[in-house]
C-alpha positions as CSV (number, residue, x, y, z in Angstrom):
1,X,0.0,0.0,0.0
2,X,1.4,3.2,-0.8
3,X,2.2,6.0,2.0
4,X,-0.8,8.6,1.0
5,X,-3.0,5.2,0.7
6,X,-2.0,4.4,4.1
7,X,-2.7,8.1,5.3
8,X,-5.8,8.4,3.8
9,X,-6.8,5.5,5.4
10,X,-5.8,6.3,8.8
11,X,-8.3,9.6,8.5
12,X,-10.8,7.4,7.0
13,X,-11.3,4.6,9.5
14,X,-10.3,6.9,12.5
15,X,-12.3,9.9,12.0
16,X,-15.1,8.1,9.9
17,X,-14.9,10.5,7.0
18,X,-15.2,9.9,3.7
19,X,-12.1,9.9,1.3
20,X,-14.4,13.2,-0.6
21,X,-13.3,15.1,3.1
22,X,-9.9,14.4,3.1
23,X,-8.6,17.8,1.4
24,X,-8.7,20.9,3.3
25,X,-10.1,18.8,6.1
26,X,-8.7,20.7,10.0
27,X,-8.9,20.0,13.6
28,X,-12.5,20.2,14.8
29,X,-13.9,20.7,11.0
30,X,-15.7,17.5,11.7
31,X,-17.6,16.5,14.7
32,X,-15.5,13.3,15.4
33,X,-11.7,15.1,14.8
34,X,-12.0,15.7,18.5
35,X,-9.3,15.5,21.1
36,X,-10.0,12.1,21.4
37,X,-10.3,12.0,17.9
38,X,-7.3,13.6,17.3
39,X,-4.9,10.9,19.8
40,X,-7.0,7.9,17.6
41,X,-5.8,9.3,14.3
42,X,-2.7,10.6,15.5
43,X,-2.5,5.9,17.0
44,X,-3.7,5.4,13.6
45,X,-0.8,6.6,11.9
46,X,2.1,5.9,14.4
47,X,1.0,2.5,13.7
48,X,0.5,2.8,10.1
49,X,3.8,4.2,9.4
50,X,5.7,2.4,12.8
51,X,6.8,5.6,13.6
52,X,6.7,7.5,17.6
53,X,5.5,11.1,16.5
54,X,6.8,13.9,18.9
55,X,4.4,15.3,21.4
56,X,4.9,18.9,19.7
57,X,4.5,17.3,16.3
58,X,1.0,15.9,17.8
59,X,-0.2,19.0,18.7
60,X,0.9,20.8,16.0
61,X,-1.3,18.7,13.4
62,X,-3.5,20.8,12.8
63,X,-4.6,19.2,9.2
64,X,-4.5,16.8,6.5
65,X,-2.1,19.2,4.9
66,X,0.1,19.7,7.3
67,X,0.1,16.1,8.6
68,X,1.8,15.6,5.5
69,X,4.4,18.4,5.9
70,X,4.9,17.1,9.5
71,X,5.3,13.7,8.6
72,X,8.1,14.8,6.2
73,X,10.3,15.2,9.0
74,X,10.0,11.0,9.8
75,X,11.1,10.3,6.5
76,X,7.7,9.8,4.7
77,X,6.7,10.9,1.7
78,X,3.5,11.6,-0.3
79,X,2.9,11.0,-4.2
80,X,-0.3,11.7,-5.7
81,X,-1.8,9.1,-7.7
């Protein structure tokens, strides 16, 4: 699976959004992207990409944009399809 398959999916089955949500999608936009939201997507991906984000990475994540831009820094990368 590639990596913006695996992210996509990680919003998808987290926040229950559909993949039509995905871009421009931010904190709190969406009833479920919660704080506790937030820690199960933020689970979602650690596991998806077996990477340990940084607590100020975590709070920082602010969107589905700039997850990407923040998971730059651990060495993963996004190609559009």
């Amino acid at each position: 699976m590639a990596n913006l398959e695996k992210y996509n999916e990680a919003f998808i089955s987290s926040l229950g959004v559909s993949a039509e949500q995905l871009k421009g999608l931010a904190y709190q936009a969406v009833e479920s992207w919660d704080s506790v939201g937030h820690m199960g997507l933020i689970a979602a991906l650690e596991d998806a990409f077996d990477i340990v984000m940084d607590t100020d990475d975590i709070i920082d994540f602010s969107s589905y944009e700039h997850g990407m831009e923040i998971l730059a820094k651990y060495n993963i990368h996004f190609q559009e399809k």
